[in-house]
C-alpha positions in Angstrom: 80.6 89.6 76.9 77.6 88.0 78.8 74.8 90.2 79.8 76.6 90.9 83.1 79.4 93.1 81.3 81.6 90.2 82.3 83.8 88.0 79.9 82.8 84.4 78.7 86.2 82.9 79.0 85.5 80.3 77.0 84.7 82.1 73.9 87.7 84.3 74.2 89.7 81.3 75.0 88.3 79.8 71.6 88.7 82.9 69.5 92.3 83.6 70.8 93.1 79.8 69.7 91.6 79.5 66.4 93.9 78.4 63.7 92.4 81.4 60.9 95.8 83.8 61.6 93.8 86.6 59.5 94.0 89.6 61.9 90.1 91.0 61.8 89.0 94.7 62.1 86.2 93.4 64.5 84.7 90.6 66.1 81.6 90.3 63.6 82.8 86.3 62.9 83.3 85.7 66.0 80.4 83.0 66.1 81.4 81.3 62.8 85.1 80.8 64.7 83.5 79.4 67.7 83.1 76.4 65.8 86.7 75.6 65.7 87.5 72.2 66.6 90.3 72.8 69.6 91.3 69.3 70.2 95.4 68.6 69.5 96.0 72.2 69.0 99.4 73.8 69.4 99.1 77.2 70.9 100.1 80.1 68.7 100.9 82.8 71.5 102.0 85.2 68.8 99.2 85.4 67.0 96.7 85.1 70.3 98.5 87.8 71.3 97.6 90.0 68.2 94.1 88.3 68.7 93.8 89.7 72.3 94.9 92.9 70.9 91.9 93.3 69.1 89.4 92.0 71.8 90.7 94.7 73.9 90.5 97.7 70.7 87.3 96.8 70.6 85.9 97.1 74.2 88.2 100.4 74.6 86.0 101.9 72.0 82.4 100.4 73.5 83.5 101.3 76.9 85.0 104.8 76.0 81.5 106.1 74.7 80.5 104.9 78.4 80.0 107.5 80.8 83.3 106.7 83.5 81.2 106.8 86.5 79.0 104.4 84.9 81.1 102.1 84.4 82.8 102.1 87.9 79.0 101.3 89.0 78.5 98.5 86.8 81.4 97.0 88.1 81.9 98.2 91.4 80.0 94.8 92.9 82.9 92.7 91.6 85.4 94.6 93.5 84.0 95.8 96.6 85.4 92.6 98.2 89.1 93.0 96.3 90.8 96.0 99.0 88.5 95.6 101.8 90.8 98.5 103.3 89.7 101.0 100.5 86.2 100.8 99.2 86.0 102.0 96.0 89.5 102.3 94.9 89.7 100.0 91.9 86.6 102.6 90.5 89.3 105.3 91.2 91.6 103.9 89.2 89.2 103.3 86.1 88.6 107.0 86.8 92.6 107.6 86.6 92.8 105.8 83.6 90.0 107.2 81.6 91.5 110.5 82.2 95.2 110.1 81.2 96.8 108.4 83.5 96.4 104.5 81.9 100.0 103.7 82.5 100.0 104.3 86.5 96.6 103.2 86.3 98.2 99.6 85.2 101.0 99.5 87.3 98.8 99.7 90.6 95.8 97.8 89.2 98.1 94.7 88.2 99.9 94.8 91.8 96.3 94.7 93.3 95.6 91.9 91.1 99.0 90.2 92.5 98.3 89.8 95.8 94.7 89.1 95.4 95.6 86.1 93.2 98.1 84.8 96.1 95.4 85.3 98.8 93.0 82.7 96.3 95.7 80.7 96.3 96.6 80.6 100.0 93.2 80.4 101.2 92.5 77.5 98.4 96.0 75.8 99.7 96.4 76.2 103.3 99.2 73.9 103.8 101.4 74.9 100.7 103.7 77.5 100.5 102.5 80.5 97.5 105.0 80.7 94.8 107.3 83.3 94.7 106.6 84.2 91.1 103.3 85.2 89.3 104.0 83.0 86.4 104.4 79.7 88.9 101.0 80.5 90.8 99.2 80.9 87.1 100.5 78.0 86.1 100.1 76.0 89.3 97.7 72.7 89.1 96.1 74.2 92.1 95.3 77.4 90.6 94.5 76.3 86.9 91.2 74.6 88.1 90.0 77.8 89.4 90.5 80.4 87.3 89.9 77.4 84.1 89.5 79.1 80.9 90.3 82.8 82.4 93.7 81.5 82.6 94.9 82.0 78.8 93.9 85.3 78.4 95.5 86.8 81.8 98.8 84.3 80.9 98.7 86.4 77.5 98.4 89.9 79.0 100.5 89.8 82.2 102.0 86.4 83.0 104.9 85.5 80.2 107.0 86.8 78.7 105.9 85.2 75.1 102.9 87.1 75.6 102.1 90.7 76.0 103.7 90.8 79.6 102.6 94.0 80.4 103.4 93.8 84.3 106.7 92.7 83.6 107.6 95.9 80.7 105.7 98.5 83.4 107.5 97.2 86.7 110.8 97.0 85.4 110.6 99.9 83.3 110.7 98.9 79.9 107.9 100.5 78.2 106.9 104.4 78.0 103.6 105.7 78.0 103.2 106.4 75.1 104.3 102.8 74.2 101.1 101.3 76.5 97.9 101.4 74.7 95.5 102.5 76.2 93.0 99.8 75.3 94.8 97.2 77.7 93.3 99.1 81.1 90.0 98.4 80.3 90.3 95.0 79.3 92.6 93.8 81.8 89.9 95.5 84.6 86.8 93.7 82.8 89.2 90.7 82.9 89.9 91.2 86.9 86.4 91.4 87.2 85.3 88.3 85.1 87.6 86.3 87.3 86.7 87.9 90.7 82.7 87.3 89.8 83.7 83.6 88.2 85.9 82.9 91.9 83.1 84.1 94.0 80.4 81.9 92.4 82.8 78.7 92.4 84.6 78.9 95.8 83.6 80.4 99.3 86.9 82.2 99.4 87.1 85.5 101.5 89.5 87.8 100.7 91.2 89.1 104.4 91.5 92.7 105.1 95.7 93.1 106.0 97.6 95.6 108.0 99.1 98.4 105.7 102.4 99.4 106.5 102.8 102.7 107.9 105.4 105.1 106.3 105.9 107.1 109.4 107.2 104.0 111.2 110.3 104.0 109.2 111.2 107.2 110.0 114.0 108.5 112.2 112.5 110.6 115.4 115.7 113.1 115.3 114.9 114.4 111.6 113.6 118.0 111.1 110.1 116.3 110.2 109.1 113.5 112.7 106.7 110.9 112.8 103.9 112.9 114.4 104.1 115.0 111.4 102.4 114.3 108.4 104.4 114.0 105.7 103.5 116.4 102.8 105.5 117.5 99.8 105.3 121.4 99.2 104.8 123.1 95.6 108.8 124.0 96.0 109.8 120.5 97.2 108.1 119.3 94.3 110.1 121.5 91.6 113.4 120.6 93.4 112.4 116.7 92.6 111.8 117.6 89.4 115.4 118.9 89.1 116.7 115.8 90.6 114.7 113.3 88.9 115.8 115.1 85.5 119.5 115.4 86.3 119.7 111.7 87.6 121.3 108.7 86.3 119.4 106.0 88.0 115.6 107.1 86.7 114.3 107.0 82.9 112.8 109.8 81.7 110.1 108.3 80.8 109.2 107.2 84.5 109.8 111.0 85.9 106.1 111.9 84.8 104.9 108.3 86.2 107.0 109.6 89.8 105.6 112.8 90.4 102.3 111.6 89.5 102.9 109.2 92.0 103.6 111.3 94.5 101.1 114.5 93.9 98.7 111.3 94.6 100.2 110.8 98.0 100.3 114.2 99.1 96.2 114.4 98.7 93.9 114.1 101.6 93.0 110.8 100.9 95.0 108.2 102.8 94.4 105.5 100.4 96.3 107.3 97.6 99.8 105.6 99.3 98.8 103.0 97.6 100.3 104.3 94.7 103.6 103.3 96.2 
């Protein structure tokens, strides 16, 4: 970490690449394995894997003993720019994380993350069209240059699938909660905002704000409920889902909790929470 709470890519790039395959307790040799020679080296994404595992142990366990609002402060100046339509809202998800929720925490966080790396990537390449796929804009030579040695790291936690691939287990339902550590929040939000702080200091890139879509414009008009209504789910509505979601075919059980969490977010006050969806 530098004195900005932010990552120095390059030493985690050098520590996640070293050829010593002893899996360490802590980082204490951390400087003796920056002296690594990494020229001609294969990549091992197994064992960088297991490496990343314990960079992010240990920061859950620095940044646990942290008070949570402190840490959405520190941070808060490397996202303010992220969702120019909610400020604040990646610190309300570090909040959701730190107090149970990691795995629908993750899911949003990394979809955030997701369409800021496209908007880099448009505004960097005007004329070319943005991939389709994450993995094909990480891996891009347009991108690569940008994000440099940030790139390994994020490839190892959410872009392929001989890495961690978080993103890909969480959207498509492959992993439980209690299956997601919840060390990987943290680490992939300090790693969000190493890369946001390392893109703003290289490139004059402004993020644009975008038009949300609005749920009540999907709506029929001749429905009981109507789009001048707000849509709200009552307390009794909400035990009737519950029924349903437990009685159907089509939705894992370990997903129900992740749904109504979901949408007991919605149904506050604050319009922002449909992100969630």
């Amino acid at each position: 970490m530098t004195k900005d709470n932010l990552f120095d890519f390059e030493e985690i790039y050098k520590f996640l690449t070293c050829e010593d395959h002893t899996t360490k307790e802590t980082l204490s040799t951390l400087p003796e394995l920056l002296q690594y020679d990494l020229s001609d080296t294969e990549l091992d994404y197994c064992y960088s894997a297991l490496r990343l595992k314990i960079i992010a142990s240990v920061l859950y366990k620095t940044i646990s003993e942290l008070d949570t609002q402190v840490v959405i402060d520190r941070y808060a100046q490397y996202f303010d720019h992220i969702i120019p339509e909610f400020p604040g809202y990646m610190g309300k998800l570090y909040e959701m994380s730190a107090t149970g929720e990691h795995m629908l925490a993750f899911s949003v966080v990394v979809s955030i993350f997701d369409r800021y790396i496209r908007q880099v990537f448009s505004y960097l390449n005007p004329d070319s069209s943005c991939p389709l796929i994450l993995i094909n804009i990480l891996e891009s030579e347009e991108i690569e240059p940008v994000l440099s040695y940030a790139l390994f790291p994020l490839l190892l936690l959410i872009g392929t699938p001989i890495g961690i691939n978080i993103r890909n287990l969480l959207w498509h339902g492959f992993i439980s909660e209690e299956e997601l550590s919840k060390c990987y929040f943290p680490l992939f939000y300090v790693l969000f905002a190493s890369i946001a702080n390392h893109v703003n200091a290289s490139y004059d890139i402004k993020v644009c704000q975008e038009d949300l879509l609005n749920f009540d414009d999907f709506l029929p008009t001749d429905f009981e409920f109507g789009p001048s209504q707000d849509l709200v789910i009552s307390e009794e509505d909400m035990d009737q889902l519950d029924v349903y979601l437990k009685s159907s075919k089509f939705v894992i059980p370990n997903r129900i909790r992740m749904l109504k969490n979901s949408i007991k977010f919605y149904n506050t006050d604050s319009a922002d929470s449909g992100y969630l969806f």
